[in-house]
C-alpha positions as CSV (number, residue, x, y, z in Angstrom):
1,X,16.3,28.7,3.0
2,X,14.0,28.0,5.5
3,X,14.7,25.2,8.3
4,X,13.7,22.1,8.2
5,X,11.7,20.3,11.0
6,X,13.9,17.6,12.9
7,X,12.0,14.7,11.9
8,X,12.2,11.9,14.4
9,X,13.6,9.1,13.7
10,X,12.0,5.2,14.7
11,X,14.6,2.5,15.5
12,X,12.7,-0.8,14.1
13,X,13.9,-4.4,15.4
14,X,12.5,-7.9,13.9
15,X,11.7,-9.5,17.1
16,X,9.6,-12.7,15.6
17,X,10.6,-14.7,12.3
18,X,7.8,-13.8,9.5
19,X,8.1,-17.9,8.5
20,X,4.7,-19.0,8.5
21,X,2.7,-15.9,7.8
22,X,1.6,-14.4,4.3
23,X,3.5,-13.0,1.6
24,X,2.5,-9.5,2.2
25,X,3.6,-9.4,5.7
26,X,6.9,-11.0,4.5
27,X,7.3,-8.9,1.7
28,X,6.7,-5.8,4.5
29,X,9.4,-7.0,6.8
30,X,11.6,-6.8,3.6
31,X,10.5,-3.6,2.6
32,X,11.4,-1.8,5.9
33,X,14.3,-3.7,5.3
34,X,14.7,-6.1,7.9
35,X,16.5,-9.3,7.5
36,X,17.0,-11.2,10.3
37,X,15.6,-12.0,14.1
38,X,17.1,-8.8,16.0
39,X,18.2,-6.8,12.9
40,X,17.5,-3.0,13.3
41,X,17.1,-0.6,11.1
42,X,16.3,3.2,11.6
43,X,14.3,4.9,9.4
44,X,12.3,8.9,9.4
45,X,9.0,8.7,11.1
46,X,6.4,8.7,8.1
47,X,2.8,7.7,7.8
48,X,4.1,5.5,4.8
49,X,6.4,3.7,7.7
50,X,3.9,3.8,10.6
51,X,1.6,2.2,7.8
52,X,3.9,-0.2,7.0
53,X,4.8,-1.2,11.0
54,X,1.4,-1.4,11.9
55,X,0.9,-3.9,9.5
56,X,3.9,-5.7,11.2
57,X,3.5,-5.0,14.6
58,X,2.9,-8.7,16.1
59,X,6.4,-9.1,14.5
60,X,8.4,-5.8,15.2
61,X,9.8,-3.8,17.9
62,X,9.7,0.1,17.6
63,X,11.9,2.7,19.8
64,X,11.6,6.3,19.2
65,X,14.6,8.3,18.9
């Protein structure tokens, strides 16, 4: 089998509260899986995620791993 690339992985952190702005940026705060002000999650580096964090950004913090 051949190997796989590492993929990199983004450590994402709700830094503002989505109360207030529209359902689709609340609905893409849940979908990354986010729950509360300074929860993290870590998730592969995608386009679908990048997509979904640029959406978010005002909201979100992002670190590299």
């Amino acid at each position: 089998m051949a190997d796989k690339k590492a993929t990199k992985a983004l450590t994402i952190t709700l830094v503002k509260s989505p109360i207030g702005y529209s359902k689709r940026q609340k609905g893409t705060v849940k979908a990354l899986g986010l729950r509360r002000i300074n929860h993290s999650v870590t998730h592969d580096d995608t386009p679908v995620i990048r997509g979904m964090i640029n959406k978010v950004g005002h909201l979100v913090q992002v670190e590299e791993n």
